[in-house]
PDB file with one MODEL, atoms N, CA, C and O in Angstrom:
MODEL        1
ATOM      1  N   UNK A   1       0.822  -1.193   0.000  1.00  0.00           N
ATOM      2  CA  UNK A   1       0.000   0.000   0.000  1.00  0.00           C
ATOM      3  C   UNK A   1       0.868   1.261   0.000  1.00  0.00           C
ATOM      4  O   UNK A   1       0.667   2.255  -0.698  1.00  0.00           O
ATOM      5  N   UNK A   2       1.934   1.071   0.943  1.00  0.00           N
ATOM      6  CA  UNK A   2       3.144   2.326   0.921  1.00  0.00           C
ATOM      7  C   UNK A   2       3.294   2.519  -0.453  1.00  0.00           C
ATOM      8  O   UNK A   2       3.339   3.722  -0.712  1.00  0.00           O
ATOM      9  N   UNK A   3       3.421   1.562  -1.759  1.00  0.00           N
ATOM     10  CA  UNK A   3       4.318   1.687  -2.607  1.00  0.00           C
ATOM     11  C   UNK A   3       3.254   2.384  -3.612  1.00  0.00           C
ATOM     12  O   UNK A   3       3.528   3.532  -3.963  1.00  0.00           O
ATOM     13  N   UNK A   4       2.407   1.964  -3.964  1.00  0.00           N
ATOM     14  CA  UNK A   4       0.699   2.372  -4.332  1.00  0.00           C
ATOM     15  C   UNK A   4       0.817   4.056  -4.167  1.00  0.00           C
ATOM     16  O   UNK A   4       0.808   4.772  -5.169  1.00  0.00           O
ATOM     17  N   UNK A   5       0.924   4.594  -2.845  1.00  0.00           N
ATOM     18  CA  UNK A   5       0.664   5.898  -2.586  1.00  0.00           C
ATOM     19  C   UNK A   5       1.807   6.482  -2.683  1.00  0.00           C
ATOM     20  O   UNK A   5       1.667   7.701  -2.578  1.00  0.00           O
ATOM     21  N   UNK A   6       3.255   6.050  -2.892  1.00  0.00           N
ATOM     22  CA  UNK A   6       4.041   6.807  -3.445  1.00  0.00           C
ATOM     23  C   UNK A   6       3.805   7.061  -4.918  1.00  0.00           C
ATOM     24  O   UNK A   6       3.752   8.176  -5.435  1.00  0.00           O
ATOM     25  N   UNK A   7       3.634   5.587  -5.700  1.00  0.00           N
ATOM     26  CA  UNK A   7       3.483   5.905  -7.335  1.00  0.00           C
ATOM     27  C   UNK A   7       2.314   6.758  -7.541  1.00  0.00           C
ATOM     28  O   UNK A   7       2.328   7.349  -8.621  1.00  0.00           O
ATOM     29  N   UNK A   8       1.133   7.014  -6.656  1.00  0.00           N
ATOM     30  CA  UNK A   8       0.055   8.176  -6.845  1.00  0.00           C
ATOM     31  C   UNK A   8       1.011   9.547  -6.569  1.00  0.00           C
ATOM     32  O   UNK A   8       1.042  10.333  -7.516  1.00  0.00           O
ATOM     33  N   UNK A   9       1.493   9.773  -5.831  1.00  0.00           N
ATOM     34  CA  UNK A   9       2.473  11.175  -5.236  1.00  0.00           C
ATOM     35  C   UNK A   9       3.533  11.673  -6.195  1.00  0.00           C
ATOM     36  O   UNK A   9       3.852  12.850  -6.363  1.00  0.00           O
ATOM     37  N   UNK A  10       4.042  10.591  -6.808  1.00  0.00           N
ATOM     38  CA  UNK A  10       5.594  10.937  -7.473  1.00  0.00           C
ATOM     39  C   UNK A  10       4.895  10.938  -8.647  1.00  0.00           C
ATOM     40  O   UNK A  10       4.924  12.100  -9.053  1.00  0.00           O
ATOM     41  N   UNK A  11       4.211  10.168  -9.496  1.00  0.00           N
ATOM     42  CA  UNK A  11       3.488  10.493 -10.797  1.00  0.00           C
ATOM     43  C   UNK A  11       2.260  11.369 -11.166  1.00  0.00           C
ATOM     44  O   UNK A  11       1.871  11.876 -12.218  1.00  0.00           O
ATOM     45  N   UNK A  12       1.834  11.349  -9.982  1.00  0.00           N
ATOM     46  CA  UNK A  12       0.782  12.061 -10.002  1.00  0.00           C
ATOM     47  C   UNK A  12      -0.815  11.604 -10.846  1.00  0.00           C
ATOM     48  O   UNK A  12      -1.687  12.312 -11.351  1.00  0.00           O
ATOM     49  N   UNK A  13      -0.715  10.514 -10.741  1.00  0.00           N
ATOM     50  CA  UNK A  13      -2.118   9.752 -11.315  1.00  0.00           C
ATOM     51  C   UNK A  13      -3.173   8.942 -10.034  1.00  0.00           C
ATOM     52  O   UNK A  13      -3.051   8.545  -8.876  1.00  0.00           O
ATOM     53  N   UNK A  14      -4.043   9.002 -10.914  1.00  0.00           N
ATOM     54  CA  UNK A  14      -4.968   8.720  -9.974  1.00  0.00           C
ATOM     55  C   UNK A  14      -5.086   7.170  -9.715  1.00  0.00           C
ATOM     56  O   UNK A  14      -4.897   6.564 -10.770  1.00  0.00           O
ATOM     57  N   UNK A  15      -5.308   6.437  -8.781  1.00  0.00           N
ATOM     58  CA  UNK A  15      -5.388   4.800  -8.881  1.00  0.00           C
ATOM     59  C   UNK A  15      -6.473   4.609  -8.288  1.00  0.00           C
ATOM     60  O   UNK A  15      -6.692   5.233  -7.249  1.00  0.00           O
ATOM     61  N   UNK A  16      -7.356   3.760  -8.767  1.00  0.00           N
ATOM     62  CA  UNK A  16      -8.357   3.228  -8.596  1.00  0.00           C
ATOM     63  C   UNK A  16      -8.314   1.485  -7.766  1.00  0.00           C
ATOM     64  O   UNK A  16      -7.835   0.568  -8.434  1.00  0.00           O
ATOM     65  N   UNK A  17      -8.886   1.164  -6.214  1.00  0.00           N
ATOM     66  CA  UNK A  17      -8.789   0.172  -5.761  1.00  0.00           C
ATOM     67  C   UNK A  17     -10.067  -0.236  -5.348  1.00  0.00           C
ATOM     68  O   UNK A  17     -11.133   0.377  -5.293  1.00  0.00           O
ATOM     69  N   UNK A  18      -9.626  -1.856  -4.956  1.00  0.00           N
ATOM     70  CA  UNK A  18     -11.514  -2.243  -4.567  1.00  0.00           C
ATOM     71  C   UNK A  18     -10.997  -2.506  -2.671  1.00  0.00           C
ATOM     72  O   UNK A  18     -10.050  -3.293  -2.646  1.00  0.00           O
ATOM     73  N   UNK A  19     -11.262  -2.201  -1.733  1.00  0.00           N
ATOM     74  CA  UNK A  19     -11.108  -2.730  -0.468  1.00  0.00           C
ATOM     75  C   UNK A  19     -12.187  -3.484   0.133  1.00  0.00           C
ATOM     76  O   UNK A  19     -13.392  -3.254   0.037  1.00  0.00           O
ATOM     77  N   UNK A  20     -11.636  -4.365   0.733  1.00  0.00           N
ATOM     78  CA  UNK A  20     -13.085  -4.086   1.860  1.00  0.00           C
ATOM     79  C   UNK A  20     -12.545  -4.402   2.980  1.00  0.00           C
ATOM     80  O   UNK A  20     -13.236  -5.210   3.601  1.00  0.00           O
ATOM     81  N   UNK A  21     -11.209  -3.976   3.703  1.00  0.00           N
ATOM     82  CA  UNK A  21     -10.363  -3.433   4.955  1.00  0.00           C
ATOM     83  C   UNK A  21     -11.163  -1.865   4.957  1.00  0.00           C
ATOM     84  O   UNK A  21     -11.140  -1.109   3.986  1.00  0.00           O
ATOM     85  N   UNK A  22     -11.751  -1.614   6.052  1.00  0.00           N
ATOM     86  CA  UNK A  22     -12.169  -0.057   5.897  1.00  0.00           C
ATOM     87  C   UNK A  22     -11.003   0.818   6.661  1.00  0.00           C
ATOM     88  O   UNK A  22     -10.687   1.971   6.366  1.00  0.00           O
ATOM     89  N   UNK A  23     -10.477   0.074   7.629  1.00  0.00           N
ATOM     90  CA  UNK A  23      -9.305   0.939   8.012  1.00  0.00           C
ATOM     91  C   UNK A  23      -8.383   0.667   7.093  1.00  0.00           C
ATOM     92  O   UNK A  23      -7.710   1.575   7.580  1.00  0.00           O
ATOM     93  N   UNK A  24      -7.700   0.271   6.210  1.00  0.00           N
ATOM     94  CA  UNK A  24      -6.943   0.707   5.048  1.00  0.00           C
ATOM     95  C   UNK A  24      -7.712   1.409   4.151  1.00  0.00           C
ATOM     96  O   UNK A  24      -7.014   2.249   3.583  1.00  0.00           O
ATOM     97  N   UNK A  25      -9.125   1.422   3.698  1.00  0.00           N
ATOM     98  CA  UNK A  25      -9.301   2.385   2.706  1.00  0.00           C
ATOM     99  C   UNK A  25      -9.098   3.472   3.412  1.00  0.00           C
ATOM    100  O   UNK A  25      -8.904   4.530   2.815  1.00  0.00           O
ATOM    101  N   UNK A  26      -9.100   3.445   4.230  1.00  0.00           N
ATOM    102  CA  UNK A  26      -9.565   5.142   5.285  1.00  0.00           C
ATOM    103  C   UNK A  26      -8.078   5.304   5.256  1.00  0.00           C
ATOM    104  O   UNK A  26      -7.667   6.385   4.836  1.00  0.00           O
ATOM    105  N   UNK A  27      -7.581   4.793   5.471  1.00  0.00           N
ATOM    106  CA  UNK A  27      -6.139   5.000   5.773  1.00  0.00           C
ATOM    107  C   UNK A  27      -5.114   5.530   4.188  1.00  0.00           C
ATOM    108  O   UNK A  27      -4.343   6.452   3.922  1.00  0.00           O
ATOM    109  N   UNK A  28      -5.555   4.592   3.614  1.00  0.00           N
ATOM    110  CA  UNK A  28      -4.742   4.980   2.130  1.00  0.00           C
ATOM    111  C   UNK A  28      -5.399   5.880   1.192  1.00  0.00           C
ATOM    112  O   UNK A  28      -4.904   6.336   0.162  1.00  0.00           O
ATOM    113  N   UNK A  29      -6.526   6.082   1.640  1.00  0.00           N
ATOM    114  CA  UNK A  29      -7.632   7.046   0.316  1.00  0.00           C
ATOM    115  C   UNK A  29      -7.988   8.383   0.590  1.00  0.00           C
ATOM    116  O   UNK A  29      -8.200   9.109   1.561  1.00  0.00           O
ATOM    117  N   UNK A  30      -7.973   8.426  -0.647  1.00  0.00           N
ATOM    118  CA  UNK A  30      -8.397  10.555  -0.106  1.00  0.00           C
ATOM    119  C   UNK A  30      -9.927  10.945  -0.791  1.00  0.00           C
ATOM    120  O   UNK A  30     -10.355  12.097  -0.854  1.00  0.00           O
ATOM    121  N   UNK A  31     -10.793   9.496  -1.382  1.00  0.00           N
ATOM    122  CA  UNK A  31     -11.772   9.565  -1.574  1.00  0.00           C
ATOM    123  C   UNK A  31     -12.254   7.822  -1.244  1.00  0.00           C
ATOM    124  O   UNK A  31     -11.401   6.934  -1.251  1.00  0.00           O
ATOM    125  N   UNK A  32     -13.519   7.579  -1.006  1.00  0.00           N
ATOM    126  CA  UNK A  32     -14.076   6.378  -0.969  1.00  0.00           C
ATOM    127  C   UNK A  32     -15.393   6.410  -1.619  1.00  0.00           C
ATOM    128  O   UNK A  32     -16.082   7.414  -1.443  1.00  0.00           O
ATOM    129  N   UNK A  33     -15.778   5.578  -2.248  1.00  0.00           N
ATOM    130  CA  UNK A  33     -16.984   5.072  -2.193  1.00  0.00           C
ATOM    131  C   UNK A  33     -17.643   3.978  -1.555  1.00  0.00           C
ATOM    132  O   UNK A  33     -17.086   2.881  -1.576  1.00  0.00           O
ATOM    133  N   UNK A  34     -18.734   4.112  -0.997  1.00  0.00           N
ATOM    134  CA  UNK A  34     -19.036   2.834  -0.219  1.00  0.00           C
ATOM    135  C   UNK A  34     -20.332   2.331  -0.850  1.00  0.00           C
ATOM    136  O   UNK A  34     -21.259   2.931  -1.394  1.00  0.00           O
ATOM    137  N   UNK A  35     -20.142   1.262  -0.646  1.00  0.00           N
ATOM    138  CA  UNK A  35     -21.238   0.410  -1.738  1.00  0.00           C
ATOM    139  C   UNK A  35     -22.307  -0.362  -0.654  1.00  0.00           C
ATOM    140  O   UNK A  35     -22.235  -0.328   0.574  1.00  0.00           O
ATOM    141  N   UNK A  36     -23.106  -0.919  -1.312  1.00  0.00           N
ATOM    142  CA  UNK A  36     -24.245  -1.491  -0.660  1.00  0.00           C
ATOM    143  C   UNK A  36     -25.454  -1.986  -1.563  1.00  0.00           C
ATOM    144  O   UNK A  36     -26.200  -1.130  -2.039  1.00  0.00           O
ATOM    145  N   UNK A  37     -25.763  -3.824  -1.914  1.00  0.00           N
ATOM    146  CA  UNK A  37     -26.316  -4.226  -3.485  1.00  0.00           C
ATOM    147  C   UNK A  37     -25.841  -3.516  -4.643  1.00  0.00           C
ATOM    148  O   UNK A  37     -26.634  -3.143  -5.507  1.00  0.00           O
ATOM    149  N   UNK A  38     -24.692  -3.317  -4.718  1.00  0.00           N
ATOM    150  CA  UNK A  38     -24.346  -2.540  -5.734  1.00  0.00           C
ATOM    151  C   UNK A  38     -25.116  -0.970  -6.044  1.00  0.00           C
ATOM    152  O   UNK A  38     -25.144  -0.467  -7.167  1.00  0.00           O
ATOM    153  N   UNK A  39     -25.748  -0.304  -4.754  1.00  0.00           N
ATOM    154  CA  UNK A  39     -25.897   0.732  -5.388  1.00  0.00           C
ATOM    155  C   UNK A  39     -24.683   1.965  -4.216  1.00  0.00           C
ATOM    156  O   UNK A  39     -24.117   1.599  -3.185  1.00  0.00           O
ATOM    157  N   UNK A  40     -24.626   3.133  -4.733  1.00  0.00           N
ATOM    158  CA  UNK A  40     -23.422   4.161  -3.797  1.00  0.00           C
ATOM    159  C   UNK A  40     -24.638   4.452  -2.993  1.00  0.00           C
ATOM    160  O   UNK A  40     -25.787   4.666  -3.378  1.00  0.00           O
ATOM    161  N   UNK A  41     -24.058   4.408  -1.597  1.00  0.00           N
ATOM    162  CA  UNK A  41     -24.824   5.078  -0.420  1.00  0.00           C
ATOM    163  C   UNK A  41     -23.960   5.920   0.236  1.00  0.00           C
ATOM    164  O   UNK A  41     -24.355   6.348   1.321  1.00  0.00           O
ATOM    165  N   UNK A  42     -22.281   6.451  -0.370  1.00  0.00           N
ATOM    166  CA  UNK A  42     -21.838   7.323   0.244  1.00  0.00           C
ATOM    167  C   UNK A  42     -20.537   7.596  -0.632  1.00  0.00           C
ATOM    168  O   UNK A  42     -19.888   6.644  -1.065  1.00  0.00           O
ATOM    169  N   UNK A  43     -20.199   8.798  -0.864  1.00  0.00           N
ATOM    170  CA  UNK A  43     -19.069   8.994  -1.885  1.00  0.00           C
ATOM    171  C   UNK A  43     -18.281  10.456  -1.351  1.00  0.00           C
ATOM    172  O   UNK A  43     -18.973  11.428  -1.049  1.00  0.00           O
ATOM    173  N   UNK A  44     -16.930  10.503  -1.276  1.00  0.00           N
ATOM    174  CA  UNK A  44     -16.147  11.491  -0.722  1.00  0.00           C
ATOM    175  C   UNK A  44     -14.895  10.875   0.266  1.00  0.00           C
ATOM    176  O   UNK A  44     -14.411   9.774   0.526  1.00  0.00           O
ATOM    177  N   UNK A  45     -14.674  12.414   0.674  1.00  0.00           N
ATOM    178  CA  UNK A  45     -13.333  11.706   1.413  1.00  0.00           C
ATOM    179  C   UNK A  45     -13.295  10.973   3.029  1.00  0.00           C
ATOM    180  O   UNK A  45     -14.369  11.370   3.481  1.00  0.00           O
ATOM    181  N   UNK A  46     -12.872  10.421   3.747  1.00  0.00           N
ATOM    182  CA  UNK A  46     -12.755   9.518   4.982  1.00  0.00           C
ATOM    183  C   UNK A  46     -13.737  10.152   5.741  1.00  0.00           C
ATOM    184  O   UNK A  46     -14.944  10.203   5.982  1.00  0.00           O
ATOM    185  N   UNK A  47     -12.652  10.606   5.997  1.00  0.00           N
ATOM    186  CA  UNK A  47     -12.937  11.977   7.530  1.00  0.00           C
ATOM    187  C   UNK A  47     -14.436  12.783   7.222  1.00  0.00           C
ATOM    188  O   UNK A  47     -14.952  13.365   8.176  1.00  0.00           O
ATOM    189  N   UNK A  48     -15.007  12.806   6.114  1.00  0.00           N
ATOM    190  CA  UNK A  48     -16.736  13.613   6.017  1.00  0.00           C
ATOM    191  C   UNK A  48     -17.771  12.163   5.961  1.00  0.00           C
ATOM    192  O   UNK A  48     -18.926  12.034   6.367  1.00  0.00           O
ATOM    193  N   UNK A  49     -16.923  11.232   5.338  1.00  0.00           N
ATOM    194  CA  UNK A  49     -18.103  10.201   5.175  1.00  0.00           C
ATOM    195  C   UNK A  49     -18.523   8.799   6.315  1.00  0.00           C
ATOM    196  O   UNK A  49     -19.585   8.283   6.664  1.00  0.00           O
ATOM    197  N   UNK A  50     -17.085   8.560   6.627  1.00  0.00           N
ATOM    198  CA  UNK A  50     -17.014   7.282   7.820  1.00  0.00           C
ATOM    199  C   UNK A  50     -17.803   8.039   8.960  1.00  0.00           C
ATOM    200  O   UNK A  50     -17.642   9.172   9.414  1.00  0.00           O
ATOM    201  N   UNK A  51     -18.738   7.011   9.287  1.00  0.00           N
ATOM    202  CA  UNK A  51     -19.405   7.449  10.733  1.00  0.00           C
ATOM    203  C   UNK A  51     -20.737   6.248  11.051  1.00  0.00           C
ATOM    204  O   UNK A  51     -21.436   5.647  10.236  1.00  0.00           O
ATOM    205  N   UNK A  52     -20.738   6.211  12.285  1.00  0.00           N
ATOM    206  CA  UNK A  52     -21.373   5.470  12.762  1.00  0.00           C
ATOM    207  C   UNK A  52     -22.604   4.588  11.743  1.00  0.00           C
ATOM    208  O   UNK A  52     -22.628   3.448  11.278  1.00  0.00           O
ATOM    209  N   UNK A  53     -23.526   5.721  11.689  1.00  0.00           N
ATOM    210  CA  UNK A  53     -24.719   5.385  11.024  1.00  0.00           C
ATOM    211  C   UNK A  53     -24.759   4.888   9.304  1.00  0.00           C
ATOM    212  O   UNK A  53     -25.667   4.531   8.553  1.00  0.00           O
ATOM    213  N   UNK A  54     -23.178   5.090   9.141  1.00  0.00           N
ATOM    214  CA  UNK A  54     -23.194   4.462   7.984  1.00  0.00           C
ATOM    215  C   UNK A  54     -22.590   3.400   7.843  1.00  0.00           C
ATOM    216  O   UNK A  54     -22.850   2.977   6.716  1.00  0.00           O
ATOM    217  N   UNK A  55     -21.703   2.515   8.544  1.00  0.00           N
ATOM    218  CA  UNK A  55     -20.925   1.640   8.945  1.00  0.00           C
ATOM    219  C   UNK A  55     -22.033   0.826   9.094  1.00  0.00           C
ATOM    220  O   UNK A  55     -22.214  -0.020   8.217  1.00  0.00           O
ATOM    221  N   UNK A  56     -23.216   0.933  10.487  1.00  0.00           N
ATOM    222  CA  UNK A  56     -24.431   0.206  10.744  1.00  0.00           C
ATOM    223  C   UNK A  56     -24.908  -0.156   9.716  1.00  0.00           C
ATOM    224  O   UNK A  56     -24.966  -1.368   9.507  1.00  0.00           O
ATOM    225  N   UNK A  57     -25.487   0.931   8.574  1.00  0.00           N
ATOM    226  CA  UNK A  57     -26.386   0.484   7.604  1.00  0.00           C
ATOM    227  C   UNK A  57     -25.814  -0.271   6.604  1.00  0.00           C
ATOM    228  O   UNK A  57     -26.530  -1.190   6.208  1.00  0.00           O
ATOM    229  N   UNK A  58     -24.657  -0.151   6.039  1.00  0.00           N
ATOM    230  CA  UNK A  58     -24.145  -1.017   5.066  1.00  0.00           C
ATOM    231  C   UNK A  58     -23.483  -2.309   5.451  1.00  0.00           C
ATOM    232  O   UNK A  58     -23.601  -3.306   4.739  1.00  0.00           O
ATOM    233  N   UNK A  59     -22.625  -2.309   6.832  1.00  0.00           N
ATOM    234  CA  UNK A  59     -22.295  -3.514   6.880  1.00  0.00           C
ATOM    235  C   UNK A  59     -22.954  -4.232   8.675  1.00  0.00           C
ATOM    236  O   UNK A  59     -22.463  -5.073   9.428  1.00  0.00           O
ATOM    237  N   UNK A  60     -23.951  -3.574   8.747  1.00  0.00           N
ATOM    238  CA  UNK A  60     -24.471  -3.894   9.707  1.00  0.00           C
ATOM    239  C   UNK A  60     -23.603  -4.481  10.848  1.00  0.00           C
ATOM    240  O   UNK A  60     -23.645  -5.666  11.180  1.00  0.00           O
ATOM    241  N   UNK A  61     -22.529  -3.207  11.620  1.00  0.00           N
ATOM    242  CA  UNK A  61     -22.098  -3.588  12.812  1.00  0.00           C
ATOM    243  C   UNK A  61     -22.116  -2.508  13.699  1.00  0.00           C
ATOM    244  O   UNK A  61     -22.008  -1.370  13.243  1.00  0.00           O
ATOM    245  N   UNK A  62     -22.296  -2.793  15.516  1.00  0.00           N
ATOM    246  CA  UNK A  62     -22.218  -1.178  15.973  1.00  0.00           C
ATOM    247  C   UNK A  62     -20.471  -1.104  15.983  1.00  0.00           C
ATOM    248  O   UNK A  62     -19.615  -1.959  15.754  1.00  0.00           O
ATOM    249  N   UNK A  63     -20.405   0.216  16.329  1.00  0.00           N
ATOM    250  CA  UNK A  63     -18.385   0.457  15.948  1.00  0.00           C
ATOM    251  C   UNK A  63     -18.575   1.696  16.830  1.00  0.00           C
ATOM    252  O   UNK A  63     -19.524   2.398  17.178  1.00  0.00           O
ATOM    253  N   UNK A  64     -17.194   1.651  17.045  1.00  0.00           N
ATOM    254  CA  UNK A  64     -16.364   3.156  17.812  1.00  0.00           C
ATOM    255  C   UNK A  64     -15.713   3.508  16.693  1.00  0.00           C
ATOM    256  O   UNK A  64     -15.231   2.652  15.951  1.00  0.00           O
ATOM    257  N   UNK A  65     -15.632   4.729  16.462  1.00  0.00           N
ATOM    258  CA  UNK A  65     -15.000   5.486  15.610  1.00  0.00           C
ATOM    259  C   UNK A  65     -13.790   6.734  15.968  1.00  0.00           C
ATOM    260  O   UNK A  65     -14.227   7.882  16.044  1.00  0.00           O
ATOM    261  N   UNK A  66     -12.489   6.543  16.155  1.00  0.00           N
ATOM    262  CA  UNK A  66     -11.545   7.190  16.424  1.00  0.00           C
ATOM    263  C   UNK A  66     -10.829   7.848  15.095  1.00  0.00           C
ATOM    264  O   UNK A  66     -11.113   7.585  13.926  1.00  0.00           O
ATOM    265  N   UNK A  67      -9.731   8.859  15.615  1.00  0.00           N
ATOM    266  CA  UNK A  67      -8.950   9.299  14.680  1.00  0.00           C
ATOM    267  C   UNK A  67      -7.573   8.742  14.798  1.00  0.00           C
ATOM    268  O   UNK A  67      -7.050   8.502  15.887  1.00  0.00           O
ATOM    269  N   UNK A  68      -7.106   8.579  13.856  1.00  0.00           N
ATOM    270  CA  UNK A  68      -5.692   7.367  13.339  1.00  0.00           C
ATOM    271  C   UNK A  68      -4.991   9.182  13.550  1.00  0.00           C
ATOM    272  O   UNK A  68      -5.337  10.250  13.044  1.00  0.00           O
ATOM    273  N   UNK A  69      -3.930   8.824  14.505  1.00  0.00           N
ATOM    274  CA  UNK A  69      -3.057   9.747  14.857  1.00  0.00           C
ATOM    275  C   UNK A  69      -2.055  10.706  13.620  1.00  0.00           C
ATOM    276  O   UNK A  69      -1.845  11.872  13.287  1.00  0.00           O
ATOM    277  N   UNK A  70      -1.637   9.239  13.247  1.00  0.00           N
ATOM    278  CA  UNK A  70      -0.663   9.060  12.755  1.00  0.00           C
ATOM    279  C   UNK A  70      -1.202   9.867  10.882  1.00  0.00           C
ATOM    280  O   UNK A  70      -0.696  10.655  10.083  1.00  0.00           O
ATOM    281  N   UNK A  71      -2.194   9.222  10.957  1.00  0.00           N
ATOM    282  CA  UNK A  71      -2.670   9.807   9.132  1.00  0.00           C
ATOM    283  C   UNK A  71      -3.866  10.420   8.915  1.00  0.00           C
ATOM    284  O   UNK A  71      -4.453  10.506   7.837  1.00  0.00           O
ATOM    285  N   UNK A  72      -4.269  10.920  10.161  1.00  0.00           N
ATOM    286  CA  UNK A  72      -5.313  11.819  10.680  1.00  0.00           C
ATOM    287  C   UNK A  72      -6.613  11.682  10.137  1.00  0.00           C
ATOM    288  O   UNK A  72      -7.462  12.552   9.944  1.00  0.00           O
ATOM    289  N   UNK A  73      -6.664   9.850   9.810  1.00  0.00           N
ATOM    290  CA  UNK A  73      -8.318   9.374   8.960  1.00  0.00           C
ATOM    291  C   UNK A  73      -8.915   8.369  10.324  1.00  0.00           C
ATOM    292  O   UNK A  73      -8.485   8.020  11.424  1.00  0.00           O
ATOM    293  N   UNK A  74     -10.091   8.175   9.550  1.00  0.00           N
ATOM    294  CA  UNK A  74     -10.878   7.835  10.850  1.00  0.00           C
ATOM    295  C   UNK A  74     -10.723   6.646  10.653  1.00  0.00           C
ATOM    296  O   UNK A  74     -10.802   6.152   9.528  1.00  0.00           O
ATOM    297  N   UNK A  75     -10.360   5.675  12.217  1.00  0.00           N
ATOM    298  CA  UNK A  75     -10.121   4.402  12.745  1.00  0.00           C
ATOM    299  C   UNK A  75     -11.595   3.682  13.022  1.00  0.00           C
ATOM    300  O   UNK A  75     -12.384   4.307  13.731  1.00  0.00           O
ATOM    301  N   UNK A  76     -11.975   2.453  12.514  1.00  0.00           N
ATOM    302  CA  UNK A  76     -12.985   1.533  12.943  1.00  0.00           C
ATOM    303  C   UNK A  76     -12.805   0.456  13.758  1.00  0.00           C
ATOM    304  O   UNK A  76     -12.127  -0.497  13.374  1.00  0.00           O
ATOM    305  N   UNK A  77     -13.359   0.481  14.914  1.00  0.00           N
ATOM    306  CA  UNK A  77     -13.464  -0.618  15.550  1.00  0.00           C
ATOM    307  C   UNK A  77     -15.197  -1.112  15.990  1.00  0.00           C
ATOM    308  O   UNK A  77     -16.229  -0.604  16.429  1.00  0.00           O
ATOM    309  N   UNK A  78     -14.678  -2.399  15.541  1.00  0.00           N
ATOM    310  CA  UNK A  78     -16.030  -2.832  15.098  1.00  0.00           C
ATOM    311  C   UNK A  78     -16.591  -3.589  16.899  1.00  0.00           C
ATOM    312  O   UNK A  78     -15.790  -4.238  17.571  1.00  0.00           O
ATOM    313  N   UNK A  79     -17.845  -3.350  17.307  1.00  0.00           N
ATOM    314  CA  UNK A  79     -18.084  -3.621  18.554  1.00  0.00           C
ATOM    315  C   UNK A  79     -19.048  -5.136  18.521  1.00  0.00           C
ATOM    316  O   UNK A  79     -18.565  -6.095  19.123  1.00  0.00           O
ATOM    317  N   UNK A  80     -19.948  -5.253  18.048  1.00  0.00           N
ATOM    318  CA  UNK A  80     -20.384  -6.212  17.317  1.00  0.00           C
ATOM    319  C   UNK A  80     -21.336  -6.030  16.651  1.00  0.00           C
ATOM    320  O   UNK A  80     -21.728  -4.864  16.593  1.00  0.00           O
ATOM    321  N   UNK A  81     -22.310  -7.376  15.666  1.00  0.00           N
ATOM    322  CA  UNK A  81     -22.636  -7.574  14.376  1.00  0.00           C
ATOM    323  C   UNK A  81     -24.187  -6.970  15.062  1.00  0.00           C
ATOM    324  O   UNK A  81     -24.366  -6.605  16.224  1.00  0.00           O
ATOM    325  N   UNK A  82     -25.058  -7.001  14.094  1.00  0.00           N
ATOM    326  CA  UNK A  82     -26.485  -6.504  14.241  1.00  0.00           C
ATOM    327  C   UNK A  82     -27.032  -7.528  13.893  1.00  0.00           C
ATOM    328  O   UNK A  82     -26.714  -8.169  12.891  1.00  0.00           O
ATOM    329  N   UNK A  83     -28.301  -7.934  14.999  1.00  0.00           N
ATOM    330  CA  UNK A  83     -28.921  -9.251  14.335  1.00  0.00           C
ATOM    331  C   UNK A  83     -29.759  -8.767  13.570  1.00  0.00           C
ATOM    332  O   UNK A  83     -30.530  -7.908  14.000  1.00  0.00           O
ATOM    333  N   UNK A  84     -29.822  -9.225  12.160  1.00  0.00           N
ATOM    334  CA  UNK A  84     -31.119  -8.739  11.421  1.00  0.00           C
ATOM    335  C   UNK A  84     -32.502  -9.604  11.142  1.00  0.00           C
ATOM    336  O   UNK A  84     -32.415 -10.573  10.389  1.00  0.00           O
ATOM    337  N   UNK A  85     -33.087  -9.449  11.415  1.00  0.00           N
ATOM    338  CA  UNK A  85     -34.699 -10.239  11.326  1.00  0.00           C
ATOM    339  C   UNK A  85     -35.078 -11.190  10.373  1.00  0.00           C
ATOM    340  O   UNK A  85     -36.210 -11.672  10.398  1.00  0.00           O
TER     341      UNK A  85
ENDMDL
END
């Protein structure tokens, strides 16, 4: 991933990835989209879009949500799953 975000920095192109680590997308991305049946239920950068109520609805878990010190994007920790009906 280090090497990824240097060749975005030093060339200056854009790279396109699929995750589904949300603390590495959050961590390596300066935009996300988050998906859900294939349709977008949230598009932009970490830090405006990661948050509780959207974490719940798409991957149905409750979570704490901190800030990653170090790369100043938002940290997930997942608390547990949601039973769904």
């Amino acid at each position: 991933m280090e090497l990824i975000r240097e060749i975005n920095e030093k060339f200056n192109i854009t790279i396109v990835m699929v995750l589904h680590e949300l603390n590495q997308a959050s961590k390596y991305s300066d935009r996300l989209v988050i998906m859900k049946c294939g349709e977008i239920v949230c598009d932009g950068c970490p830090n405006k879009i990661i948050n509780k109520e959207v974490i719940k609805d798409v991957y149905c878990i409750d979570c704490d949500i901190d800030n990653d010190p170090i790369f100043n994007k938002p940290r997930i920790h997942p608390i547990q799953t949601i039973k769904i009906a």
